[in-house]
Steps between C-alpha positions, in 0.01 A plus 500: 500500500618877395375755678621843504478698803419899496384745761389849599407631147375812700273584164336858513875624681659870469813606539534788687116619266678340203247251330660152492184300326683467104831379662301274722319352208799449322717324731228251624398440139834407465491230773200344200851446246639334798234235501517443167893456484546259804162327478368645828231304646372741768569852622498569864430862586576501900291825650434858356377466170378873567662794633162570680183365664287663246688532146461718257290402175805513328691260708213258498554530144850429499441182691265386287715543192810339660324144616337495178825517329691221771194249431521545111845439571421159665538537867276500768526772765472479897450842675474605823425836697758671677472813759382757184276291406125425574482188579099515370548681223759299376321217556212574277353272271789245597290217431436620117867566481621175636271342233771697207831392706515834708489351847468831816543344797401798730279308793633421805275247607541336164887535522564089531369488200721414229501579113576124358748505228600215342787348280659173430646457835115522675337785692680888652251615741574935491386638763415844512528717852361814492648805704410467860456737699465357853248732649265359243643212420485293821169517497440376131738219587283403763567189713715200408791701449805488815394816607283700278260604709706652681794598200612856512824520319540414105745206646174318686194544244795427205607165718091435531460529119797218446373288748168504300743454181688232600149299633372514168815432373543179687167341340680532171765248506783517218357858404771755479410861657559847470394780717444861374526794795508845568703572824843627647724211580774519675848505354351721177663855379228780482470762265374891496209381320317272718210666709580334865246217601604618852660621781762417797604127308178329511457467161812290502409115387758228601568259135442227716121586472489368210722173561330232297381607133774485208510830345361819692414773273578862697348825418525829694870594517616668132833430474542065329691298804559187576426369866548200464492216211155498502354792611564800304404883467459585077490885619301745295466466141670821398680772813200716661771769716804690426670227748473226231645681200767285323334194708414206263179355488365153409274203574593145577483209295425221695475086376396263784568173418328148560582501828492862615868596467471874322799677252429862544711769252422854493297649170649858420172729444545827275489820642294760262643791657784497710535712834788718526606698789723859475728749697623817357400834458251594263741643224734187496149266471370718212837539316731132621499276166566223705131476596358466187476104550208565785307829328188217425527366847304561817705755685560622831720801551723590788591851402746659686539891395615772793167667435181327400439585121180616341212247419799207438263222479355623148833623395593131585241353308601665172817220519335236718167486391433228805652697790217459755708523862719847575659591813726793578827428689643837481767620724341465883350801593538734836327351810533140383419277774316769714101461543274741311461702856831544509565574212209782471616648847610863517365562098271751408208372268661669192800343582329168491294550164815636386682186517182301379536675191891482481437071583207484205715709273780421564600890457459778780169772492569797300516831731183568300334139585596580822332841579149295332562266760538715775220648403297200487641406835409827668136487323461177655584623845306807468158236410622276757466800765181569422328191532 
Protein backbone atom coordinates (compact mmCIF):
# COMPACT_ATOMS: atom_id res chain seq x y z
CA UNK A 1 0.00 0.00 0.00
CA UNK A 2 1.18 3.77 -1.05
CA UNK A 3 -0.07 6.32 0.73
CA UNK A 4 1.14 9.75 0.77
CA UNK A 5 0.92 11.73 3.80
CA UNK A 6 0.11 15.72 3.76
CA UNK A 7 -1.05 18.17 6.37
CA UNK A 8 -2.16 21.66 7.36
CA UNK A 9 -3.09 22.97 3.83
CA UNK A 10 -4.34 26.09 5.83
CA UNK A 11 -6.61 26.93 2.47
CA UNK A 12 -8.25 30.51 2.60
CA UNK A 13 -4.50 31.75 4.41
CA UNK A 14 -2.91 35.45 4.10
CA UNK A 15 0.22 36.51 4.49
CA UNK A 16 0.56 39.39 6.36
CA UNK A 17 -3.28 40.58 4.02
CA UNK A 18 -1.50 38.98 1.05
CA UNK A 19 -4.03 36.49 -0.65
CA UNK A 20 -2.43 33.01 -0.73
CA UNK A 21 -5.59 31.01 -2.47
CA UNK A 22 -3.76 30.68 -6.43
CA UNK A 23 -0.45 29.47 -4.81
CA UNK A 24 -2.44 27.21 -2.59
CA UNK A 25 -4.25 25.73 -5.51
CA UNK A 26 -1.26 25.22 -7.29
CA UNK A 27 0.91 23.46 -4.98
CA UNK A 28 -1.81 20.97 -3.74
CA UNK A 29 -2.83 20.37 -7.35
CA UNK A 30 0.51 19.44 -7.70
CA UNK A 31 0.42 16.74 -4.97
CA UNK A 32 -2.58 15.18 -7.97
CA UNK A 33 0.93 14.64 -10.51
CA UNK A 34 2.32 12.98 -7.53
CA UNK A 35 -0.34 10.33 -7.52
CA UNK A 36 -0.17 9.76 -10.85
CA UNK A 37 3.76 9.32 -11.01
CA UNK A 38 4.22 6.91 -7.97
CA UNK A 39 0.84 5.18 -8.19
CA UNK A 40 -0.48 6.63 -4.91
CA UNK A 41 -3.17 4.67 -3.45
CA UNK A 42 -4.45 7.08 -0.77
CA UNK A 43 -3.76 10.60 0.45
CA UNK A 44 -3.78 11.29 4.09
CA UNK A 45 -4.48 14.91 4.95
CA UNK A 46 -3.72 14.92 8.95
CA UNK A 47 -5.81 18.17 10.45
CA UNK A 48 -6.47 21.75 9.01
CA UNK A 49 -7.70 21.41 5.71
CA UNK A 50 -8.92 25.14 6.38
CA UNK A 51 -7.30 28.08 7.71
CA UNK A 52 -10.68 28.78 9.51
CA UNK A 53 -13.85 27.43 11.15
CA UNK A 54 -15.98 29.06 8.61
CA UNK A 55 -14.10 29.38 5.07
CA UNK A 56 -14.49 31.56 2.64
CA UNK A 57 -16.59 30.58 -0.61
CA UNK A 58 -13.54 30.71 -2.33
CA UNK A 59 -11.63 28.31 -0.25
CA UNK A 60 -14.50 25.89 -0.27
CA UNK A 61 -13.96 26.19 -3.83
CA UNK A 62 -10.46 25.48 -3.84
CA UNK A 63 -11.05 22.30 -1.93
CA UNK A 64 -13.40 21.16 -4.06
CA UNK A 65 -11.25 21.59 -7.14
CA UNK A 66 -8.15 19.98 -5.54
CA UNK A 67 -9.91 16.42 -4.38
CA UNK A 68 -11.54 16.37 -7.60
CA UNK A 69 -8.29 16.54 -9.31
CA UNK A 70 -6.38 13.75 -6.60
CA UNK A 71 -9.44 11.24 -7.29
CA UNK A 72 -9.23 11.69 -11.18
CA UNK A 73 -5.78 11.08 -10.47
CA UNK A 74 -6.57 7.67 -8.82
CA UNK A 75 -6.19 8.04 -5.15
CA UNK A 76 -8.43 8.04 -2.47
CA UNK A 77 -8.17 10.76 0.18
CA UNK A 78 -8.45 10.55 4.15
CA UNK A 79 -8.95 13.97 5.90
CA UNK A 80 -9.21 15.02 9.13
CA UNK A 81 -9.96 18.38 11.10
CA UNK A 82 -7.38 20.09 12.87
CA UNK A 83 -7.66 23.22 15.46
CA UNK A 84 -8.84 25.79 12.30
CA UNK A 85 -11.08 23.70 11.36
CA UNK A 86 -14.83 22.95 12.10
CA UNK A 87 -15.01 19.83 12.89
CA UNK A 88 -19.02 19.98 11.59
CA UNK A 89 -18.54 21.79 8.82
CA UNK A 90 -15.95 19.78 7.58
CA UNK A 91 -17.74 16.95 8.14
CA UNK A 92 -20.62 17.69 5.91
CA UNK A 93 -22.09 15.41 3.62
CA UNK A 94 -19.20 12.86 4.59
CA UNK A 95 -21.30 10.03 3.90
CA UNK A 96 -21.94 11.23 0.07
CA UNK A 97 -18.27 11.89 -0.12
CA UNK A 98 -17.06 8.64 1.24
CA UNK A 99 -19.35 7.06 -1.43
CA UNK A 100 -16.64 9.03 -4.36
CA UNK A 101 -13.33 7.95 -2.30
CA UNK A 102 -13.18 11.29 -0.22
CA UNK A 103 -13.29 9.80 3.25
CA UNK A 104 -13.61 13.11 6.41
CA UNK A 105 -13.18 11.55 9.38
CA UNK A 106 -14.17 14.53 11.68
CA UNK A 107 -16.38 12.61 14.61
CA UNK A 108 -15.05 11.82 17.66
CA UNK A 109 -17.30 9.29 18.73
CA UNK A 110 -16.89 7.65 15.37
CA UNK A 111 -13.02 8.00 15.59
CA UNK A 112 -12.38 3.89 15.90
CA UNK A 113 -13.69 3.77 12.90
CA UNK A 114 -11.48 2.91 10.19
CA UNK A 115 -11.47 3.70 6.32
CA UNK A 116 -10.71 -0.06 4.90
CA UNK A 117 -8.23 -0.01 2.18
CA UNK A 118 -7.23 -2.86 0.60
CA UNK A 119 -4.36 -4.38 -1.60
CA UNK A 120 -2.77 -7.65 -2.30
CA UNK A 121 -1.31 -8.08 1.05
CA UNK A 122 -5.16 -7.86 2.80
CA UNK A 123 -6.79 -5.01 4.72
CA UNK A 124 -4.99 -1.13 6.24
CA UNK A 125 -7.48 0.02 8.65
CA UNK A 126 -6.74 4.37 8.56
CA UNK A 127 -7.88 5.75 11.19
CA UNK A 128 -8.73 9.19 11.31
CA UNK A 129 -8.45 11.36 14.83
CA UNK A 130 -9.84 14.50 14.75
CA UNK A 131 -8.36 17.55 16.79
CA UNK A 132 -9.26 17.22 20.39
CA UNK A 133 -9.70 19.59 22.38
CA UNK A 134 -10.05 18.16 25.91
CA UNK A 135 -12.57 20.48 27.40
CA UNK A 136 -14.92 19.07 24.83
CA UNK A 137 -13.49 16.19 24.03
CA UNK A 138 -13.64 14.12 27.24
CA UNK A 139 -16.95 14.29 27.21
CA UNK A 140 -17.55 13.05 23.52
CA UNK A 141 -15.17 10.24 24.39
CA UNK A 142 -17.34 9.27 27.02
CA UNK A 143 -16.67 6.16 29.15
CA UNK A 144 -14.52 3.16 28.23
CA UNK A 145 -11.61 5.17 27.72
CA UNK A 146 -8.56 5.05 30.87
CA UNK A 147 -9.62 8.21 31.94
CA UNK A 148 -11.79 10.21 29.72
CA UNK A 149 -14.19 11.25 31.81
CA UNK A 150 -12.13 12.77 33.62
CA UNK A 151 -9.19 13.75 30.62
CA UNK A 152 -8.07 17.31 30.74
CA UNK A 153 -4.83 17.51 28.93
CA UNK A 154 -4.43 16.65 24.98
CA UNK A 155 -1.98 13.71 26.44
CA UNK A 156 -5.24 11.89 28.30
CA UNK A 157 -8.30 12.33 25.74
CA UNK A 158 -5.35 11.60 22.79
CA UNK A 159 -4.28 8.25 24.97
CA UNK A 160 -8.37 7.60 25.28
CA UNK A 161 -8.77 7.89 21.47
CA UNK A 162 -5.80 5.07 20.93
CA UNK A 163 -7.07 2.95 23.41
CA UNK A 164 -10.39 2.99 21.41
CA UNK A 165 -7.96 2.53 18.22
CA UNK A 166 -6.08 -0.15 19.22
CA UNK A 167 -9.59 -2.16 20.55
CA UNK A 168 -10.87 -2.02 17.23
CA UNK A 169 -7.72 -2.70 15.96
CA UNK A 170 -7.29 -5.91 17.83
CA UNK A 171 -10.62 -7.50 16.23
CA UNK A 172 -8.82 -7.18 12.94
CA UNK A 173 -6.17 -9.70 13.00
CA UNK A 174 -3.34 -9.53 10.18
CA UNK A 175 -4.77 -5.95 9.22
CA UNK A 176 -2.06 -3.40 9.01
CA UNK A 177 -2.96 0.21 10.58
CA UNK A 178 -2.37 3.68 10.28
CA UNK A 179 -3.43 6.48 12.45
CA UNK A 180 -3.99 10.09 11.19
CA UNK A 181 -3.73 13.03 14.14
CA UNK A 182 -3.65 16.48 14.82
CA UNK A 183 -1.62 17.20 18.06
CA UNK A 184 1.81 18.47 19.53
CA UNK A 185 4.05 15.58 20.33
CA UNK A 186 6.79 15.77 22.08
CA UNK A 187 10.27 15.82 20.62
CA UNK A 188 8.78 18.03 17.39
CA UNK A 189 10.41 21.58 16.18
CA UNK A 190 7.69 24.38 16.00
CA UNK A 191 7.39 27.00 13.65
CA UNK A 192 6.13 30.91 13.61
CA UNK A 193 3.22 29.72 11.81
CA UNK A 194 1.39 27.44 13.99
CA UNK A 195 -1.51 29.10 16.08
CA UNK A 196 -0.71 27.44 19.73
CA UNK A 197 -3.25 24.61 20.74
CA UNK A 198 -2.21 25.79 24.26
CA UNK A 199 -0.61 27.00 27.07
CA UNK A 200 2.01 26.17 30.04
CA UNK A 201 3.05 22.44 28.12
CA UNK A 202 -0.17 20.73 28.23
CA UNK A 203 -0.60 20.40 24.84
CA UNK A 204 2.52 18.30 24.86
CA UNK A 205 1.61 14.45 23.73
CA UNK A 206 4.19 11.73 24.74
CA UNK A 207 4.87 9.32 21.09
CA UNK A 208 4.29 6.59 23.25
CA UNK A 209 0.50 7.45 22.97
CA UNK A 210 0.39 6.13 20.07
CA UNK A 211 2.61 2.86 20.68
CA UNK A 212 0.91 0.18 18.65
CA UNK A 213 -0.28 1.25 14.98
CA UNK A 214 2.46 1.10 12.06
CA UNK A 215 2.56 4.40 10.51
CA UNK A 216 1.17 7.59 12.43
CA UNK A 217 0.31 10.32 10.16
CA UNK A 218 1.09 13.94 12.13
CA UNK A 219 -0.43 17.19 11.31
CA UNK A 220 -0.18 20.48 13.25
CA UNK A 221 3.52 21.42 13.42
CA UNK A 222 4.68 23.10 9.74
CA UNK A 223 8.01 22.40 9.48
CA UNK A 224 8.43 18.05 7.77
CA UNK A 225 10.34 16.03 10.81
CA UNK A 226 10.93 12.90 11.57
CA UNK A 227 10.19 11.59 15.23
CA UNK A 228 10.67 8.59 14.87
CA UNK A 229 10.59 5.75 11.98
CA UNK A 230 7.14 5.73 12.00
CA UNK A 231 5.68 8.65 13.11
CA UNK A 232 6.32 11.65 11.15
CA UNK A 233 5.36 15.48 10.82
CA UNK A 234 4.95 16.33 6.59
CA UNK A 235 4.85 20.18 7.78
CA UNK A 236 2.86 22.63 5.73
CA UNK A 237 2.52 22.29 2.14
CA UNK A 238 4.22 25.50 1.12
CA UNK A 239 6.02 28.22 4.25
CA UNK A 240 3.02 30.38 5.86
CA UNK A 241 5.73 33.07 8.02
CA UNK A 242 8.77 34.97 7.28
CA UNK A 243 10.47 32.24 9.76
CA UNK A 244 10.20 29.50 7.07
CA UNK A 245 11.65 31.31 4.07
CA UNK A 246 14.32 29.16 2.30
CA UNK A 247 12.66 26.10 4.38
CA UNK A 248 11.80 23.16 2.01
CA UNK A 249 8.59 21.71 1.89
CA UNK A 250 7.24 18.24 0.98
CA UNK A 251 4.98 15.27 1.72
CA UNK A 252 5.91 11.72 2.49
CA UNK A 253 5.74 8.81 0.44
CA UNK A 254 4.99 6.02 2.39
CA UNK A 255 4.74 1.88 1.15
CA UNK A 256 3.70 -0.49 3.99
CA UNK A 257 4.38 -3.76 3.17
CA UNK A 258 2.66 -7.28 3.77
CA UNK A 259 3.48 -7.27 7.05
CA UNK A 260 3.40 -3.65 8.20
CA UNK A 261 7.08 -2.69 7.87
CA UNK A 262 6.79 1.05 6.09
CA UNK A 263 9.78 2.82 3.61
CA UNK A 264 9.07 6.44 4.05
CA UNK A 265 11.18 9.13 1.57
CA UNK A 266 10.40 12.67 1.50
CA UNK A 267 8.37 14.16 -1.80
CA UNK A 268 9.86 17.74 -2.60
CA UNK A 269 6.58 20.03 -3.16
CA UNK A 270 7.03 23.30 -5.41
CA UNK A 271 6.92 26.50 -3.99
CA UNK A 272 4.86 29.10 -6.37
CA UNK A 273 6.29 32.01 -4.80
CA UNK A 274 9.13 31.98 -2.70
CA UNK A 275 9.48 34.10 0.64
CA UNK A 276 12.36 36.28 0.90
CA UNK A 277 13.42 38.26 3.79
CA UNK A 278 15.65 41.85 3.54
CA UNK A 279 17.93 44.34 5.51
CA UNK A 280 19.16 47.51 4.08
CA UNK A 281 18.16 50.85 3.66
CA UNK A 282 15.67 51.79 1.29
CA UNK A 283 18.08 53.22 -1.47
CA UNK A 284 20.42 50.09 -1.51
CA UNK A 285 16.91 47.75 -1.80
CA UNK A 286 15.61 49.93 -4.68
CA UNK A 287 18.98 50.32 -6.52
CA UNK A 288 21.29 46.64 -5.31
CA UNK A 289 21.28 44.40 -8.65
CA UNK A 290 21.94 41.63 -6.60
CA UNK A 291 18.25 41.39 -5.64
CA UNK A 292 16.83 41.05 -8.77
CA UNK A 293 16.59 37.09 -8.27
CA UNK A 294 13.67 37.74 -5.42
CA UNK A 295 11.74 41.03 -7.14
CA UNK A 296 8.62 38.20 -7.89
CA UNK A 297 8.89 36.86 -4.42
CA UNK A 298 6.93 37.47 -1.25
CA UNK A 299 8.98 40.02 0.60
CA UNK A 300 9.58 41.24 3.91
CA UNK A 301 11.78 44.25 4.42
CA UNK A 302 14.01 45.15 7.30
CA UNK A 303 14.92 48.66 6.32
CA UNK A 304 17.38 50.25 8.18
CA UNK A 305 17.77 54.16 7.13
CA UNK A 306 18.92 56.88 10.06
CA UNK A 307 15.59 58.55 9.41
CA UNK A 308 12.40 56.82 8.41
CA UNK A 309 11.79 57.67 4.62
CA UNK A 310 8.59 58.83 3.03
CA UNK A 311 5.71 56.30 2.22
CA UNK A 312 8.70 53.37 1.60
CA UNK A 313 6.33 50.59 1.39
CA UNK A 314 4.88 51.82 -2.13
CA UNK A 315 8.21 53.05 -3.18
CA UNK A 316 9.14 49.36 -2.33
CA UNK A 317 6.55 47.89 -4.25
CA UNK A 318 7.56 49.54 -7.53
CA UNK A 319 10.73 46.74 -7.34
CA UNK A 320 9.08 44.10 -5.16
CA UNK A 321 5.75 43.96 -6.25
CA UNK A 322 5.08 41.24 -3.20
CA UNK A 323 6.60 43.21 -0.30
CA UNK A 324 3.77 42.80 2.25
CA UNK A 325 5.85 43.03 5.87
CA UNK A 326 8.04 46.50 6.62
CA UNK A 327 9.63 47.41 9.75
CA UNK A 328 11.89 50.34 10.53
CA UNK A 329 15.16 49.62 12.42
CA UNK A 330 16.59 52.99 12.23
CA UNK A 331 19.26 54.19 14.47
CA UNK A 332 17.67 53.84 18.30
CA UNK A 333 16.17 56.85 19.23
CA UNK A 334 16.55 59.19 22.59
CA UNK A 335 14.82 57.70 25.69
CA UNK A 336 15.15 54.10 24.52
CA UNK A 337 14.34 51.87 27.26
CA UNK A 338 12.50 54.56 29.40
CA UNK A 339 8.51 54.17 29.83
CA UNK A 340 6.25 56.58 27.94
CA UNK A 341 5.86 58.60 31.50
CA UNK A 342 9.17 59.04 31.59
CA UNK A 343 9.82 59.78 28.71
CA UNK A 344 6.91 62.60 28.42
CA UNK A 345 8.07 64.08 31.89
CA UNK A 346 9.17 67.71 32.06
CA UNK A 347 7.82 68.33 28.04
CA UNK A 348 5.53 70.84 27.12
CA UNK A 349 2.61 69.56 24.80
CA UNK A 350 4.22 71.25 21.72
CA UNK A 351 7.22 69.68 22.54
CA UNK A 352 5.51 66.36 22.45
CA UNK A 353 3.45 66.86 19.09
CA UNK A 354 6.60 68.22 17.95
CA UNK A 355 8.42 65.08 18.12
CA UNK A 356 5.24 63.09 16.91
CA UNK A 357 5.60 64.84 13.82
CA UNK A 358 9.51 64.66 13.63
CA UNK A 359 8.88 60.37 14.46
CA UNK A 360 5.95 60.21 11.51
CA UNK A 361 8.10 62.30 9.24
CA UNK A 362 10.90 61.51 9.88
CA UNK A 363 11.90 65.41 9.45
CA UNK A 364 11.49 68.19 12.25
CA UNK A 365 8.18 70.91 12.17
CA UNK A 366 8.87 73.88 10.17
CA UNK A 367 9.03 77.19 12.48
CA UNK A 368 5.86 77.87 10.48
CA UNK A 369 4.20 74.26 11.33
CA UNK A 370 5.16 75.06 14.55
CA UNK A 371 3.48 78.47 15.34
CA UNK A 372 -0.03 76.42 13.66
CA UNK A 373 0.59 74.08 16.26
CA UNK A 374 0.97 76.23 19.01
CA UNK A 375 -1.83 77.71 18.04
CA UNK A 376 -3.86 74.71 17.91
CA UNK A 377 -2.45 73.77 21.26
CA UNK A 378 -3.36 77.04 22.94
CA UNK A 379 -7.00 76.91 21.17
CA UNK A 380 -7.39 73.68 22.72
CA UNK A 381 -6.55 74.91 26.17
CA UNK A 382 -8.49 77.98 25.85
CA UNK A 383 -11.91 75.34 24.95
CA UNK A 384 -10.69 73.10 27.52
CA UNK A 385 -11.03 76.10 30.17
CA UNK A 386 -14.22 76.79 29.39
CA UNK A 387 -15.94 73.70 29.71
Amino acid sequence: MRLLHTSDWHIGRSLHGADLLAEQEAVLSGLAEVVATEGVDAVLVAGDVYDRAVPSADATAVLDRVLTRLRAAGAQVVLTPGNHDSARRLGFASGLLAASGVHVRASTARLDEPVLLTDAHGDVAVYGIPYLEPEVARHELGPGGRGSGEARTHEAVLTAAMDRVRADLFLRPGARSVVLAHAFVGGGVPSDSEREICVGGVDLVPAAVFDGVDYVALGHLHRPQTLAPRLRYSGSPMPYSFGEAGQAKQAWLVDLDAAGAVEVRPVPLPVPRPLAVLTGTLAELLDDPQHAAVEHFFVSVRLTDAVRPPDPMRRLRTRFRHCVHLEWAGAAQPGAGRSYQERLHGRTDLEVVDEFVRHVRGVAATAAERELLARALAADARAEAAR
